[in-house]
C-alpha positions in Angstrom: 138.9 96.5 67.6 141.9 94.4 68.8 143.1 95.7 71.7 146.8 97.0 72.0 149.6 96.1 74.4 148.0 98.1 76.9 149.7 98.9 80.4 148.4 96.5 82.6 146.4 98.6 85.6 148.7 96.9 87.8 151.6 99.0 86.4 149.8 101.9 86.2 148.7 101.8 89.7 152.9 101.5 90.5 153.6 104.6 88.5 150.7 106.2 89.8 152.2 105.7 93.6 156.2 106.2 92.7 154.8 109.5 91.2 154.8 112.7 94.2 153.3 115.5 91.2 150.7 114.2 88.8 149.2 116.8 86.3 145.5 115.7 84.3 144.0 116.7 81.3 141.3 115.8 79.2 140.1 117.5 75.7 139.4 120.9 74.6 135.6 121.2 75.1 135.1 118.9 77.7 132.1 116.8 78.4 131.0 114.7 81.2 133.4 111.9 80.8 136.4 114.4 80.5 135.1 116.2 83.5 134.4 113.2 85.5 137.5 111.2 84.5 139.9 113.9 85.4 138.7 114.7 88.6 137.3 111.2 89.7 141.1 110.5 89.6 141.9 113.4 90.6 140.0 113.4 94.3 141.5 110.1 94.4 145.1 110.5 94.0 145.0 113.7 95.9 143.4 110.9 98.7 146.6 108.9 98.2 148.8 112.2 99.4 150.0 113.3 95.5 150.3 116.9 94.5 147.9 117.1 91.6 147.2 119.8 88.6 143.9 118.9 87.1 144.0 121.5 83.9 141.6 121.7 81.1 142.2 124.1 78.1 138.4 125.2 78.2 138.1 124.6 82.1 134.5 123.0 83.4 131.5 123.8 81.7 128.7 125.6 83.3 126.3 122.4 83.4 128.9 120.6 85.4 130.0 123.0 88.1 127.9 121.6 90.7 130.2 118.4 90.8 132.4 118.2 94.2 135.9 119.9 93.4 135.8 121.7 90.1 137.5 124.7 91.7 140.7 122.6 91.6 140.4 122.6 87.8 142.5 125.3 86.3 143.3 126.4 82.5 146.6 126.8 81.1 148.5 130.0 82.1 151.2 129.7 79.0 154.0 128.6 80.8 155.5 125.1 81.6 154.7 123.2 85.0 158.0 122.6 86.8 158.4 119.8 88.4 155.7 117.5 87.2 156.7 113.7 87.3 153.8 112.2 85.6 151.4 113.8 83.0 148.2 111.6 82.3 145.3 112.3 79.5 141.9 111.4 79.9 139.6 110.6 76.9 141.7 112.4 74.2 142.0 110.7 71.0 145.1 112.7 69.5 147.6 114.6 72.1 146.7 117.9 70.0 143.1 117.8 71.6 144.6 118.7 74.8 144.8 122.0 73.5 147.7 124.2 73.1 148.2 126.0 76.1 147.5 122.7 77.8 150.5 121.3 75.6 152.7 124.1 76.7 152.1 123.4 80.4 152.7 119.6 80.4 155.7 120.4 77.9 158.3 119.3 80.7 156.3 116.1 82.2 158.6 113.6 83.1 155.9 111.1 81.5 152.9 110.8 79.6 150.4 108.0 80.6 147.6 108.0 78.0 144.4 106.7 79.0 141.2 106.8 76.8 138.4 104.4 74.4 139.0 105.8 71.3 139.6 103.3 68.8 141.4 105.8 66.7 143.9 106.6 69.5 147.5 105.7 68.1 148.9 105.2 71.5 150.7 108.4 72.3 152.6 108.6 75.2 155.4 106.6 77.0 152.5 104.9 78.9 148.7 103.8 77.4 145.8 101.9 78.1 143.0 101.9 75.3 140.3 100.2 75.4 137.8 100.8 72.8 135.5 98.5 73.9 134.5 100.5 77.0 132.2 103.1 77.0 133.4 105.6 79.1 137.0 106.2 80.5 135.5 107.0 83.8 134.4 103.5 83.1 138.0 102.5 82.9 139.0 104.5 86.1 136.6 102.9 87.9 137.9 100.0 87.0 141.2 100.6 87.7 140.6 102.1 91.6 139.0 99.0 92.6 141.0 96.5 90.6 144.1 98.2 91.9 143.1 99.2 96.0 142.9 103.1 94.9 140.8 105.1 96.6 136.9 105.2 95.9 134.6 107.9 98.1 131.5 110.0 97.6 133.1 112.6 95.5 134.9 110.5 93.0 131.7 108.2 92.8 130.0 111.4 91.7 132.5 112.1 88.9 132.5 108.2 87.9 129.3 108.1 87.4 128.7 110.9 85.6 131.5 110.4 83.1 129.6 106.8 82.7 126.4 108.3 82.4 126.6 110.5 80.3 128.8 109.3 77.8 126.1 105.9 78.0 123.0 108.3 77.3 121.8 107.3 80.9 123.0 103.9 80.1 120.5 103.7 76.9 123.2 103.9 74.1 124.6 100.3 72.3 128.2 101.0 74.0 126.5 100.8 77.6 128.1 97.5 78.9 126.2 95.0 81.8 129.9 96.0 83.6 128.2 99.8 83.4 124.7 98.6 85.4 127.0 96.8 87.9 128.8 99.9 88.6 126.4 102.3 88.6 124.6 99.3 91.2 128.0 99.2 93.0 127.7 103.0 93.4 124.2 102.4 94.8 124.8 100.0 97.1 128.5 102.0 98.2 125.8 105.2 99.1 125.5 107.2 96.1 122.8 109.3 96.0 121.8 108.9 91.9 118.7 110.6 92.2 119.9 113.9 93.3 123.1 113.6 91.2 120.9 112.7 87.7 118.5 115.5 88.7 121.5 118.4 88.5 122.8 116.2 85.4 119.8 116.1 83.2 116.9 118.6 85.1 118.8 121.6 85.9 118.9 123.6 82.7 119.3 127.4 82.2 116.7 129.4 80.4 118.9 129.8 77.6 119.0 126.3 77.0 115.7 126.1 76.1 116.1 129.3 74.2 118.5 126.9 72.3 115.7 123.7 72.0 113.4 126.4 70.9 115.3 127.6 68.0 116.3 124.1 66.8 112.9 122.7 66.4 111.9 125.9 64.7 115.2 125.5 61.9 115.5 121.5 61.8 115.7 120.2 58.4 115.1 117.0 56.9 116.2 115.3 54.2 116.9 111.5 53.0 113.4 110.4 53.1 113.5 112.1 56.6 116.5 109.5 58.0 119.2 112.1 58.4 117.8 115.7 60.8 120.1 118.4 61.3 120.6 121.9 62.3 122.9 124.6 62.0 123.8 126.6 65.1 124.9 130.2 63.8 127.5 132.6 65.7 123.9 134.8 65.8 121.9 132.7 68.1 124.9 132.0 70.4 125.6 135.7 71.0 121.9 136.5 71.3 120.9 133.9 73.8 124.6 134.0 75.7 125.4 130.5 75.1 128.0 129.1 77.7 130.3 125.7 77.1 128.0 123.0 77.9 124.6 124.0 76.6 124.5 122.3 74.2 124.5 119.0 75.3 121.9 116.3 74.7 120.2 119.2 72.0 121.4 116.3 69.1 119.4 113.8 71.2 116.4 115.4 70.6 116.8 115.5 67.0 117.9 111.6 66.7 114.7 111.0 68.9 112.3 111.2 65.8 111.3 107.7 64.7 112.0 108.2 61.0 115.7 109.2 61.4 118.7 107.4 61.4 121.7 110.1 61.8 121.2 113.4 63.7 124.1 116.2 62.8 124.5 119.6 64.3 126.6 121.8 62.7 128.4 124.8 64.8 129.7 128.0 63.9 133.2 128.3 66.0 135.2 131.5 66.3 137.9 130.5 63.9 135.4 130.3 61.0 135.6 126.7 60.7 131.8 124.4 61.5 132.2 122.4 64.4 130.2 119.1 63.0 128.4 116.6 65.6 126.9 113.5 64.0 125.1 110.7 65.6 123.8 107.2 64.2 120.6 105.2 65.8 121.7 102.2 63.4 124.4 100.4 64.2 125.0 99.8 60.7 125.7 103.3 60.3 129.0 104.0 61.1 129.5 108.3 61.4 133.3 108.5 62.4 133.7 106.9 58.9 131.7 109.7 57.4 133.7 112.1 59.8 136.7 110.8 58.6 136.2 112.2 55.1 136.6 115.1 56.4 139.5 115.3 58.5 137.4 113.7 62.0 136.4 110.8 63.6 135.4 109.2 66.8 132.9 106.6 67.7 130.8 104.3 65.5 127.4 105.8 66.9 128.8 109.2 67.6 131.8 111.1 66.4 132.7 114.5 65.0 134.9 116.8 62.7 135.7 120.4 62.2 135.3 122.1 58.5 135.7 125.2 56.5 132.9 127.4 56.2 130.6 129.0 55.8 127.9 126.3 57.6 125.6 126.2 54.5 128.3 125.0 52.6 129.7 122.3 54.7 126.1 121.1 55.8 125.8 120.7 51.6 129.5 118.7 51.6 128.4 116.8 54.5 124.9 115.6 54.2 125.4 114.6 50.5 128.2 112.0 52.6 126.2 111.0 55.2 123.2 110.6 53.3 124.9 108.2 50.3 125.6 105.9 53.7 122.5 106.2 55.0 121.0 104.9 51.5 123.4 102.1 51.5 121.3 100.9 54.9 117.9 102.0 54.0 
């Protein structure tokens, strides 16, 4: 993707230090790199003196508690923040993913500053940098503290790294970058302990996570020659095993682990009666946000997502017959 007339880092290091209140968000449903973007910038400005709001519509997810500072994190209380003079976004394609009481609370910012890698991004904001060719916007923030003289310590190394991380697949996906090994090196050689920090990232699970891994290897279904693996994920099991935000993640990885298959999909039942859809491609010729797109998503090439009517038996149907005339193109 051609890159846009981004804001230099230079200029958003300047409105970064003219501004006194600075309120963060990231998406609905956030994920390492939303966790660790917002508060690796966070920790930092609050470093640099700033009064800051980090807010997330869904707050932290259980799996990621254990990073340094999450109690800052708040959720929307339905009313405006006074007072705030910059507002900045983290990883959120479309200003809607914010979420709505997150939009109500930033509703009299001063400024928006949108930062993120989405290539579908359209540049919202009075102030953007996009970059689709990173892998990670903690990538990007990294970037931007040292390029710019912003502060780096332990805590926002933490939160760097794990937005990097695990929006890399432990630096295994095609988006990882030789600028992600140098960080992550950087990191290393700055004191970061990685070893303890991967361990609660990807070793710490709660039984019911494995309640979870349990259930999808017993329902997993095949189809397309056995290139395409999915699984639905019914209201049912989530209310029987307690599921909390974030234990789900990495279950798609296990499905898009078998040799023979080239797209992985979970499909979700959400509480508005629409399937949340997760798809994943292990060929680079296979390009899921486009498949998303037809119906109403998007996201990455390798990894993207969309939300549809139900009931989930029906929009599995709608969406595998999509994915699967792709997949056929490739095969």
């Amino acid at each position: 993707m051609e890159l846009r007339t981004n804001t230099t880092f230079a200029d958003i290091a300047r409105t970064l230090r003219e501004a006194d209140t600075i309120a963060l968000v990231s998406h609905v449903r956030p994920d390492g790199d939303a966790v660790g973007s917002l508060l690796g910038l966070a920790l930092s400005l609050k470093q640099m003196g700033k009064t800051v709001h980090p807010i997330l519509e869904d707050g932290v997810p259980e799996n990621l508690m254990f990073l340094p500072g999450t109690e800052l994190v708040k959720r929307p209380d339905g009313l405006p923040l006074k007072g705030i003079d910059l507002a900045i976004a983290l990883d959120t394609a479309t200003h809607e993913r914010i979420g709505d009481g997150c939009m109500v609370m930033l509703s009299e910012a001063g400024k928006l500053m949108n930062i993120d890698h989405h290539g579908s991004n359209p540049g919202y904001g009075d102030l953007h940098h996009i970059d689709s060719r990173e892998p990670a916007v903690g990538q990007i923030i990294y970037n931007l503290l040292k390029e710019t003289g912003l502060p780096i310590d332990d805590a926002v190394r933490q939160h760097l790294f794990t937005a990097i991380s695990t929006d890399t697949g432990s630096f295994q996906f095609a988006c990882t970058t030789a600028r992600s090994h140098r960080i992550a090196a950087e990191m290393i050689d700055d004191g970061l302990d990685i070893a303890t920090l991967c361990r609660s990232l990807y070793h710490t699970y709660p039984k019911r996570r494995l309640q979870l891994l349990q259930a999808l290897l017993n329902e997993m279904t095949f189809c397309a020659d056995d290139k395409i693996v999915s699984w639905i994920l019914t209201q049912k099991l989530m209310d029987t095993v307690g599921v909390q935000p974030g234990d789900t993640e990495g279950l798609i990885d296990t499905l898009r682990a078998v040799d023979s298959v080239v797209s992985a999909v979970i499909f979700e039942e959400v509480a508005d009666g629409k399937i949340r859809v997760s798809a994943r491609s292990k060929d680079t010729r296979l390009n899921v946000a486009t498949v998303c797109g037809k119906f109403g998503g998007g996201g990455h090439a390798m990894a993207a997502g969309a939300r549809m009517k139900g009931p989930a038996a029906d929009a599995a149907q709608k969406f595998l017959e999509a994915l699967e005339h792709d997949v056929r193109r490739i095969a």
